[in-house]
OpenMM code with the backbone's topology and positions (N, CA, C; nanometers):
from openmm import Vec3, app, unit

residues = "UNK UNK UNK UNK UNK UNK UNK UNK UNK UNK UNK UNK UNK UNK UNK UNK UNK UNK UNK UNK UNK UNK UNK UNK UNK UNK UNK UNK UNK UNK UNK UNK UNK UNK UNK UNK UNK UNK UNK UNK UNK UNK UNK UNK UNK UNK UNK UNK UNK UNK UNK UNK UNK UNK UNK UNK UNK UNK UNK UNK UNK UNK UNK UNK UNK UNK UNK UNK UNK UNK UNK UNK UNK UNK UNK UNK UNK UNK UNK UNK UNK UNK UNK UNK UNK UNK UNK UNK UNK UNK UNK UNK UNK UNK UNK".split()
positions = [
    Vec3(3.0536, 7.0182, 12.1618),
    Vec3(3.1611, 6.9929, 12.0677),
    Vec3(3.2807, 6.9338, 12.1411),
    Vec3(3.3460, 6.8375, 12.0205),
    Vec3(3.4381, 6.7814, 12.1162),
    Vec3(3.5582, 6.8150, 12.0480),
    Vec3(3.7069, 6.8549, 12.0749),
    Vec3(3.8269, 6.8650, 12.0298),
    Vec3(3.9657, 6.7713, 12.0816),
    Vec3(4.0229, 6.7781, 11.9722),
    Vec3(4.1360, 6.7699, 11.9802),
    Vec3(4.2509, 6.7852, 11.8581),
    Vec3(4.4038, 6.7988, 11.9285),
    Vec3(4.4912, 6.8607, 11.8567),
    Vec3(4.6499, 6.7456, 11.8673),
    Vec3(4.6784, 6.7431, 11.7879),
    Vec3(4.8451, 6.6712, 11.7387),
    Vec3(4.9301, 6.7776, 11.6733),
    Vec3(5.0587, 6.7766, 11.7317),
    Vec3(5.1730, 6.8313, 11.6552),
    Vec3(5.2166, 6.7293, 11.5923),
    Vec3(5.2171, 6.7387, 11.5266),
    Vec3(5.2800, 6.6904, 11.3591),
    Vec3(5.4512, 6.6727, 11.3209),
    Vec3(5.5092, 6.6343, 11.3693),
    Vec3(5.6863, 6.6478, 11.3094),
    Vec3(5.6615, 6.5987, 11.1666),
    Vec3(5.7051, 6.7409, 11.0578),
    Vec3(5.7248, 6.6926, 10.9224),
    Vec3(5.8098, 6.8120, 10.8515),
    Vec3(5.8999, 6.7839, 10.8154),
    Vec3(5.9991, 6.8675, 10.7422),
    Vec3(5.9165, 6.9609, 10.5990),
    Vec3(5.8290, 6.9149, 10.5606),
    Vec3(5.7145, 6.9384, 10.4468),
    Vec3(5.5614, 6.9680, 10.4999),
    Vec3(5.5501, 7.0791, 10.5721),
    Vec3(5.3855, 7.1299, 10.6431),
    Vec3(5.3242, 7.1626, 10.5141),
    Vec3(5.3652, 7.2807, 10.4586),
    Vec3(5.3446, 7.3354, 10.3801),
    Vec3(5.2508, 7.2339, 10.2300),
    Vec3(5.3546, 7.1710, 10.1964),
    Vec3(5.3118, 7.0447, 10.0944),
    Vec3(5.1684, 6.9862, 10.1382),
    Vec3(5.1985, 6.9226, 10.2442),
    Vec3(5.0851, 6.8765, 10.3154),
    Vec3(4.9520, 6.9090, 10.3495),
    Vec3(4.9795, 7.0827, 10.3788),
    Vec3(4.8275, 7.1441, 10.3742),
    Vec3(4.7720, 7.0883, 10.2170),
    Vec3(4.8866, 7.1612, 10.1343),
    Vec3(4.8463, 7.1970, 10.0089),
    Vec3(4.7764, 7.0439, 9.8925),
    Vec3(4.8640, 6.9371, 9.9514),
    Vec3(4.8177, 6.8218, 9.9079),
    Vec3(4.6777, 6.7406, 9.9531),
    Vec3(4.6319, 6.7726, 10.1116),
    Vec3(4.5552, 6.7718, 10.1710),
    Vec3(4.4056, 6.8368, 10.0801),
    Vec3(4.4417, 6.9541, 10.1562),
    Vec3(4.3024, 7.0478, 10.0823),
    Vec3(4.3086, 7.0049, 9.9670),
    Vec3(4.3753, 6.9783, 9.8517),
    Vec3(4.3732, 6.9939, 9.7055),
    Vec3(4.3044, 6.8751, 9.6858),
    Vec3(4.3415, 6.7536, 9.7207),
    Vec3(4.2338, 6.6189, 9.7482),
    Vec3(4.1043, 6.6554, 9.8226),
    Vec3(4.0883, 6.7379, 9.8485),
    Vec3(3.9508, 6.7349, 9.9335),
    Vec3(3.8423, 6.8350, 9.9087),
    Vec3(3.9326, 6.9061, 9.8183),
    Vec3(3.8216, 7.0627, 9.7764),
    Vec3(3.6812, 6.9617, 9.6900),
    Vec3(3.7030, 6.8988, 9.6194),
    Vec3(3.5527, 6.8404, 9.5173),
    Vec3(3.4999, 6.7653, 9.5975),
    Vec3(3.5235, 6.7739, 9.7470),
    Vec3(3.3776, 6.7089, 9.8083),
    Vec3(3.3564, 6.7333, 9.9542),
    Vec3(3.4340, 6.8936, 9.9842),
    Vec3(3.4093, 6.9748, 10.0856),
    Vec3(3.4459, 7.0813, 10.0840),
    Vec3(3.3836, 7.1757, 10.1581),
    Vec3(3.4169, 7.3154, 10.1834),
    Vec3(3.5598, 7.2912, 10.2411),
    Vec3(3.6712, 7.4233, 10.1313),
    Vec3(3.8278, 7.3911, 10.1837),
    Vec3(3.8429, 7.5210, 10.1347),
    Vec3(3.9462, 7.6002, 10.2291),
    Vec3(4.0426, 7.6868, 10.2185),
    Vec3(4.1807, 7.6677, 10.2814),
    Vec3(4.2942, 7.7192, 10.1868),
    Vec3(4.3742, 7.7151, 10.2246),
    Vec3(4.4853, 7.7994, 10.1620),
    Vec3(4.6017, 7.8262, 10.2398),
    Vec3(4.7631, 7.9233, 10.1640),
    Vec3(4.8576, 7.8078, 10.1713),
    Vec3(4.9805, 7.8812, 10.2099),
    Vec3(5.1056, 7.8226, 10.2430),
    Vec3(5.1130, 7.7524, 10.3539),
    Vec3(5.0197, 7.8498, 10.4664),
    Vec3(5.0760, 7.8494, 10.6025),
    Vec3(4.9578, 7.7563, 10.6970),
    Vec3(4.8248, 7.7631, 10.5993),
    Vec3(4.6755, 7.7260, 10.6779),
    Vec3(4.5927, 7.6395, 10.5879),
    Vec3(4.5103, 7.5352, 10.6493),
    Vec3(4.3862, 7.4804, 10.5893),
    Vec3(4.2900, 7.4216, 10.6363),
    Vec3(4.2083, 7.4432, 10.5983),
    Vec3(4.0312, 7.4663, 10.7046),
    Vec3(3.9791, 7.3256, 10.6064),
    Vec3(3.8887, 7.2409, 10.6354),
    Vec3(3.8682, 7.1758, 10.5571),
    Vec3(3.6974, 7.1305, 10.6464),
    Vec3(3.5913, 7.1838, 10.6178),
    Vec3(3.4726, 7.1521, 10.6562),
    Vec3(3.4405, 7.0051, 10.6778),
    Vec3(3.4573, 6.8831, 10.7057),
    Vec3(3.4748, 6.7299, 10.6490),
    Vec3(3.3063, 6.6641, 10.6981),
    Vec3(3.2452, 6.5976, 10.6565),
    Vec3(3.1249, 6.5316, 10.6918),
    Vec3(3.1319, 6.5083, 10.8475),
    Vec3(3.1920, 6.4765, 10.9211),
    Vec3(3.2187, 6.4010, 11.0247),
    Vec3(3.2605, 6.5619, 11.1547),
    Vec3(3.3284, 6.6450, 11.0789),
    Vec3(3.3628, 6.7370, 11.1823),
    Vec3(3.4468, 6.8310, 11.0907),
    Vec3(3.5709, 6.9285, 11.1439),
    Vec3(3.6036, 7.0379, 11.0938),
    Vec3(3.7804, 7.0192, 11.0974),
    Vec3(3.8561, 6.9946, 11.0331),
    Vec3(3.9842, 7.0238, 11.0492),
    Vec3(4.0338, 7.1254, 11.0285),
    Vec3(4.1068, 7.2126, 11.0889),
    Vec3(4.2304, 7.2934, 11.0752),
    Vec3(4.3450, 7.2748, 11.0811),
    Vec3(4.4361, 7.2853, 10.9797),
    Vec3(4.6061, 7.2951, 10.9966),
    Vec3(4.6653, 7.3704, 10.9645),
    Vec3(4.7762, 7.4038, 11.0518),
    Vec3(4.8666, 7.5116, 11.0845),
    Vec3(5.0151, 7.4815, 11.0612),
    Vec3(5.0708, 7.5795, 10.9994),
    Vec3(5.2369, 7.5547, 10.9521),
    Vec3(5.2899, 7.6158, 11.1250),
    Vec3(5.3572, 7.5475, 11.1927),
    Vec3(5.4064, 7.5725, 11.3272),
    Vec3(5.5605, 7.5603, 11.3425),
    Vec3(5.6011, 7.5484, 11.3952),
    Vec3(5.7821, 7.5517, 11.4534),
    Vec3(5.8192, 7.4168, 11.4403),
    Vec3(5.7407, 7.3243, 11.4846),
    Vec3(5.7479, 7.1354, 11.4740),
    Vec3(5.7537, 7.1001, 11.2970),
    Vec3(5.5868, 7.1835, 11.2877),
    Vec3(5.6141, 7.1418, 11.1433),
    Vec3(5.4441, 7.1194, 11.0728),
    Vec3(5.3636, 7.0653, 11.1998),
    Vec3(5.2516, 7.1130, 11.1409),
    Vec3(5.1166, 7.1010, 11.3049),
    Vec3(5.0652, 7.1500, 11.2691),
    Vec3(4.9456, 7.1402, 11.4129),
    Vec3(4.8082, 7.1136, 11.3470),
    Vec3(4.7962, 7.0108, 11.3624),
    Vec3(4.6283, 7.0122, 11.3554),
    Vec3(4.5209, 6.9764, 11.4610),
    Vec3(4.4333, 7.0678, 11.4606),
    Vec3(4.3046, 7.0884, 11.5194),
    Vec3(4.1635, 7.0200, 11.4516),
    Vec3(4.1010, 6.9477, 11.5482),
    Vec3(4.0088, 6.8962, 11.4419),
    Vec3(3.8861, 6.8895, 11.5845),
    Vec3(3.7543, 6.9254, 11.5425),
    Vec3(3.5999, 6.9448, 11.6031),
    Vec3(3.4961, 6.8800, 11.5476),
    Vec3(3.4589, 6.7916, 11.6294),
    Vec3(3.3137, 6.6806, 11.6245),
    Vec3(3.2187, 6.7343, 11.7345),
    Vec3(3.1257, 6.6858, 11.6726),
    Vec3(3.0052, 6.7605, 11.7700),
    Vec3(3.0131, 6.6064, 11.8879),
    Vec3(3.1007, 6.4801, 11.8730),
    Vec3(3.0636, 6.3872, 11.9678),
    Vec3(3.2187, 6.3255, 11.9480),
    Vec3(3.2249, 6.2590, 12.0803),
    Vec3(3.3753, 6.1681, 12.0884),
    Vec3(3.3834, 6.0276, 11.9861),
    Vec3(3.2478, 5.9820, 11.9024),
    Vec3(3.2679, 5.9187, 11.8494),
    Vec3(3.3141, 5.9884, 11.7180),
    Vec3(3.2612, 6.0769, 11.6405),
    Vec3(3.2802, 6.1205, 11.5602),
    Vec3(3.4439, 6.1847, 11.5291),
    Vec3(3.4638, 6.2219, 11.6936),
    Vec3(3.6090, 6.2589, 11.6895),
    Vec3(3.7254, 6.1518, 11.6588),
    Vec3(3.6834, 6.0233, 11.6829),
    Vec3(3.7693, 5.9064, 11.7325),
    Vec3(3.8218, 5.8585, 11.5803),
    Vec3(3.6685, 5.9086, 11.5016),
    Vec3(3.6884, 5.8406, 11.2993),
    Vec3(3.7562, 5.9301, 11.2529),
    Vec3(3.7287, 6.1155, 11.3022),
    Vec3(3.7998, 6.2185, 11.2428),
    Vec3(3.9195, 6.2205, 11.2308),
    Vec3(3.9672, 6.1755, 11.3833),
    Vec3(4.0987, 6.1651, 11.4359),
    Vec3(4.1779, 6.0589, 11.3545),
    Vec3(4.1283, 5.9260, 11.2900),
    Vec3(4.1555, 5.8142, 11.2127),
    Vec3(4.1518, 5.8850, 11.0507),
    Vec3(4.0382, 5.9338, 11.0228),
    Vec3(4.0581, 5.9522, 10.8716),
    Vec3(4.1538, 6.1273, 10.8350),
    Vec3(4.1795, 6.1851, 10.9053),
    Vec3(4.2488, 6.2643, 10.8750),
    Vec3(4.4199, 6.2205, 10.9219),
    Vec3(4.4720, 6.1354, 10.9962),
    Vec3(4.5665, 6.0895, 10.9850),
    Vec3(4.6242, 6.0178, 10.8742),
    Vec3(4.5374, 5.8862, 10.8148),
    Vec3(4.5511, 5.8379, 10.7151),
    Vec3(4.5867, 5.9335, 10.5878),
    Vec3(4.5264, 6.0254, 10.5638),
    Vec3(4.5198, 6.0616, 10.4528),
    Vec3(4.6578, 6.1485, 10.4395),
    Vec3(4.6180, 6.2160, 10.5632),
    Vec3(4.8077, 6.3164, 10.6135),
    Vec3(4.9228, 6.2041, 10.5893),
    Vec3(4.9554, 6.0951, 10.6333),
    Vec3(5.0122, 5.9812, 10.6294),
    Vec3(5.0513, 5.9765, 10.4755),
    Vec3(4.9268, 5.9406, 10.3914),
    Vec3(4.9611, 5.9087, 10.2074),
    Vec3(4.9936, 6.0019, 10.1720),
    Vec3(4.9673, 6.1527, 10.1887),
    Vec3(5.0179, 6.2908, 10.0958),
    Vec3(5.1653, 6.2977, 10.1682),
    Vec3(5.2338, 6.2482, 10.2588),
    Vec3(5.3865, 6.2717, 10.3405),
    Vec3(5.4627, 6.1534, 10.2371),
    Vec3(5.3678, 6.0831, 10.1599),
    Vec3(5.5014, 6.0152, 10.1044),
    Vec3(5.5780, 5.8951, 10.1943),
    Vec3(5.6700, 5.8989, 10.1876),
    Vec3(5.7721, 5.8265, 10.2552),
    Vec3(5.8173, 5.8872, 10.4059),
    Vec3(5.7377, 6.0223, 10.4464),
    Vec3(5.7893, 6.0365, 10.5109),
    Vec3(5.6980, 6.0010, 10.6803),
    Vec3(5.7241, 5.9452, 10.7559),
    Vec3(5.6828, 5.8739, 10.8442),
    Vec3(5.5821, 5.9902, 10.9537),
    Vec3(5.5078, 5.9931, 10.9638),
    Vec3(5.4090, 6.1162, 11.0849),
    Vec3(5.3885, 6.0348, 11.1317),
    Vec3(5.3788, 6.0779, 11.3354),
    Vec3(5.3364, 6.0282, 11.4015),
    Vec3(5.2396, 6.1017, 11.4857),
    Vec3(5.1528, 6.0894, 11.5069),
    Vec3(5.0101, 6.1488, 11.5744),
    Vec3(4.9828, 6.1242, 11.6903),
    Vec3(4.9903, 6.2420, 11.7878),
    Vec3(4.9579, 6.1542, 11.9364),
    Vec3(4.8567, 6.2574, 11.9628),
    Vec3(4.7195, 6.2470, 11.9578),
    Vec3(4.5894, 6.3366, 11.9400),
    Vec3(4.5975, 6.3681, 12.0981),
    Vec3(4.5635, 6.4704, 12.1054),
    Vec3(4.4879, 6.5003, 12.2370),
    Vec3(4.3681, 6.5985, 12.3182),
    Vec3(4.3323, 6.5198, 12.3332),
    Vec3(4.1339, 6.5770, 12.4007),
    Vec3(4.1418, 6.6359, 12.4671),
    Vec3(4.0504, 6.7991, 12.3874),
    Vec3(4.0289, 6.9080, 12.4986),
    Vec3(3.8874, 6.8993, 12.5332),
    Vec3(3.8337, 6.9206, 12.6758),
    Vec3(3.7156, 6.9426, 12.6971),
    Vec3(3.6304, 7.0600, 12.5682),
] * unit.nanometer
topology = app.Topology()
chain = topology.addChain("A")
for resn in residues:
    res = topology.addResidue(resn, chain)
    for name in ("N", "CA", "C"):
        topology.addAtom(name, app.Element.getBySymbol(name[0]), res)
């Protein structure tokens, strides 16, 4: 398995889980609260976390390619549910 993780600067975590998972529950395994959201995805596994910055996400592919699209399609989508508000993603690979 391959990982990696981005802190998130966003004044709105919270929204974001919630807009996130809520787009994604009718065509994956998703849980989520205020603070957390797990989202099973074809490609690999995201987790996000309400943190001190503002949001942390964790995301697991069984391969670095798979991580490289995960890492691409879960930004995008974080990106359209922020609205206007600008995220910047600087991923980084854990063994």
């Amino acid at each position: 398995m391959t990982r990696s993780t981005s802190l998130v600067k966003t004044s709105a975590p919270t929204r974001l889980i919630n807009r996130v998972c809520r787009h994604w529950r009718n065509m994956f395994p998703v849980s989520f609260d205020n603070q957390n959201g797990e989202i099973a995805l074809g490609l690999g596994h995201c987790s996000m976390r309400v943190n001190n910055v503002g949001l942390r996400v964790d995301l697991q592919a069984e391969n670095a390619e798979n991580l490289s699209r995960l890492e691409g399609v879960v930004a995008i989508h974080l990106q359209r549910m922020a609205g206007n508000e600008e995220l910047c993603f600087n991923w980084e690979r854990q063994p």
